[in-house]
C-alpha positions, 0 to 999 in steps of 0.5 A, a space after each residue: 489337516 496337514 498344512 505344507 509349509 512352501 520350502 523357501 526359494 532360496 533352498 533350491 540353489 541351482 549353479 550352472 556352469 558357465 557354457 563351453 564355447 567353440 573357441 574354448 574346445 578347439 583350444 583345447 582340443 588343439 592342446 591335446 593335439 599339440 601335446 601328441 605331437 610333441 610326444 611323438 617327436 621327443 620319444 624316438 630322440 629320447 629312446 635314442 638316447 638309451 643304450 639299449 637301443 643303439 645300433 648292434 646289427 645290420 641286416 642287408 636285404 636285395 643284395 647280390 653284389 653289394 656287400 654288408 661292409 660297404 652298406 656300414 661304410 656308407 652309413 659311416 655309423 658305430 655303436 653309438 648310432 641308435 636305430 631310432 636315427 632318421 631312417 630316411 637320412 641312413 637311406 639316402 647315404 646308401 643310395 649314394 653307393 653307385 650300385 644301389 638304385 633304391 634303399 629302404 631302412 627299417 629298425 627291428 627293436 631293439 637294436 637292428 638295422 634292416 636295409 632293404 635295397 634294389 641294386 643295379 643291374 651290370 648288362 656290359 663288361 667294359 675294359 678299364 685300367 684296373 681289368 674289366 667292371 661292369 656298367 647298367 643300362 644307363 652306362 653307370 660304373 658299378 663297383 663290381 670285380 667280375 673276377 669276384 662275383 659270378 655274372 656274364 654279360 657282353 663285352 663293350 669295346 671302345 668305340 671306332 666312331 667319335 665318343 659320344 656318351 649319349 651313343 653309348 647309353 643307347 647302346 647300354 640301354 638296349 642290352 639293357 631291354 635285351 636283358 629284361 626281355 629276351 634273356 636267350 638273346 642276350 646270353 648269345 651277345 659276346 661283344 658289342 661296339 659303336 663303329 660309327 654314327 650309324 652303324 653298331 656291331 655286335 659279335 655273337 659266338 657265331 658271327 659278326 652281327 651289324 645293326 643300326 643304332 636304332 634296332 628293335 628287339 624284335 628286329 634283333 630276334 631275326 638273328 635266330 631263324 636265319 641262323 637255323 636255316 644256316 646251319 640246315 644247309 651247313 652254312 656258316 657265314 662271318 656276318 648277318 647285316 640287319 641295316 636294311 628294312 626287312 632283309 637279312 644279308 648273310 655274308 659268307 667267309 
């Protein structure tokens, strides 16, 4: 018989690790966390600093009137720029151009700006001291020649009534609408002006048209029926008057 001698107990040492509390894996995991985030911060100021990322080119997108030029003015950046600079600081600087409603910038690497913008749209010419400029809907200046750039929209004439800026971004706003809704009616609109508090004149290649300040589109859209039965009957008349509720007075010359 073969006898088994029992093993001591101090030959069957187990250590055991002192137990990971909460405490400690939110530490580090909040380590981790803190780490990525500093990384992300540091590596665009740190790809900023190489050459070969520095700005070489701007690639405008949206852009009828506004010219490449005025967007690299307004950036007021050189060479030494990087594209990985704060996108959002470039975007803000253009939207400062009075003809930009909307700027977005993007970086094509390595060394491409790509912005992206929604210009104003001009819906009225209006006389000034350098010739003729255009104006939005909300009577916003724009810095267009139209002497350079090819649009067409109606001619504002200073007002015959008090001036009134608040009148006369309504009468911007409902070229505006005009524009965007019934292009054919606005293509037909020549000129318009305030002549008083209550009543504004627009001048078509036709005839005068009178309306009050608070003309609908689909008020203004009577114009048309009304100038086919005229011109069935060979009549031409100097003004349609559209002021009073559902009726359209043609004055003969």
């Amino acid at each position: 018989m073969t006898a088994v001698r029992p093993t001591p107990a101090a030959a069957h040492r187990v250590t055991v690790a002192p137990a990971l509390t909460w405490k400690k894996v939110a530490g580090r995991g909040s380590l981790v966390l803190l780490g990525g985030a500093l990384i992300v911060w540091a590596m665009p100021r740190l790809l900023g600093m190489l050459d070969y990322f520095h700005m070489q080119t701007v690639q405008l997108e949206g852009a009828r009137f506004l010219t490449p030029t005025a967007v690299i003015a307004a950036l007021g950046a050189d060479t030494s720029a990087s594209v990985f600079d704060d996108a959002d600081r470039f975007a803000r600087k253009i939207e400062s151009i009075p003809l930009v409603a909307h700027a977005r910038v993007r970086r094509r690497l390595p060394g491409t700006l790509v912005v992206s913008i929604i210009e104003r749209t001009p819906v009225a010419l209006i006389p000034t001291r350098e010739g003729f400029r255009g104006v939005d809907s909300a009577g916003t200046r724009l810095p267009i020649d139209p002497a350079l750039a090819a649009f067409d929209a109606p001619v504002v004439m200073p007002p015959l009534a008090t001036r009134d800026t608040v009148a006369d971004r309504k009468l911007y706003n409902l070229l505006g609408r005009l524009r965007a809704q019934d292009p054919a009616l606005f293509d037909a609109i020549e000129q318009a002006q305030r002549i008083s508090a209550t009543e504004w004149q627009l001048r078509t290649s036709r005839q005068r048209v009178r309306v009050a300040p608070e003309v609908t589109l689909a008020r203004l859209a009577d114009i048309f029926p009304v100038e086919q039965d005229l011109a069935r009957r060979r009549i031409r008349a100097a003004e349609l008057d559209l002021r009073f509720r559902n009726l359209v007075i043609a004055r003969l010359p």
